[in-house]
C-alpha positions, 0 to 999 in steps of 0.5 A: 500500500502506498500513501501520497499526501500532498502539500502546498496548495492556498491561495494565490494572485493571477501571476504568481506562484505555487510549489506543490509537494507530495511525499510518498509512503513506502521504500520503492518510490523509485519505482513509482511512475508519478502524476499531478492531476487537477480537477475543478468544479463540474470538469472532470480530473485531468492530466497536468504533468507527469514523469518517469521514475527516474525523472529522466522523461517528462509530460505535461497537459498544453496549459502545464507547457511553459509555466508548470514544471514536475520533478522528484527527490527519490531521496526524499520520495518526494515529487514537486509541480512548480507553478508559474504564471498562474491563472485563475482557471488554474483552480482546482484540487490538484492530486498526485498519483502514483504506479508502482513497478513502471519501466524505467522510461515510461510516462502514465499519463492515463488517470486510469493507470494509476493505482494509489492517489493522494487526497488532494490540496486546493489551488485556488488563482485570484484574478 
């Protein structure tokens, strides 16, 4: 079982910034593929970035691309989405998400291959 817990999110003036955390249970985060999806009132949850588990590869929604950057601390089992520019349409409850075992380059970006999911932190952009 793994456990993601997410931190970071509040709330924001239209152009700033945000740096969401999410910080993962267990010993194999290394393994883990690793998402950060969104969903705002009556949407529903979409993709806003991904990445590989070692960090090599990267994806991202075409409103991520530009102003949103993910990245991860094996480390720390921690993966990080870096929020620039924000807009007030960036309000949502931003998830992260993890599959274990993914190969070495592969990107998930299908919320339905996900098997764990955080509980969410609230973005809210200001206009």
């Amino acid at each position: 079982q793994v456990q993601l817990v997410e931190s970071g999110g509040g709330l924001v003036q239209a152009g700033g910034s945000l740096r969401l955390s999410c910080v993962a249970s267990g010993r194999s985060f290394s393994s883990y593929g690793m998402g950060w999806f969104r969903q705002a009132p009556g949407k529903e949850r979409e993709l806003v970035a991904a990445i590989s588990r070692g960090g090599r590869n990267t994806d991202y929604s075409d409103s991520a691309k530009g102003r949103f950057t993910i990245s991860r601390d094996n480390a720390k089992n921690t993966v990080y989405l870096q929020m620039n520019s924000l807009k007030p349409e960036d309000t949502a409850v931003y998830y992260c998400a993890a599959r274990p075992n993914t190969w070495d380059s592969a990107v998930v970006v299908a919320a339905a291959r996900y098997d764990y999911w955080g509980p969410g932190t609230q973005v809210t952009v200001s206009s």
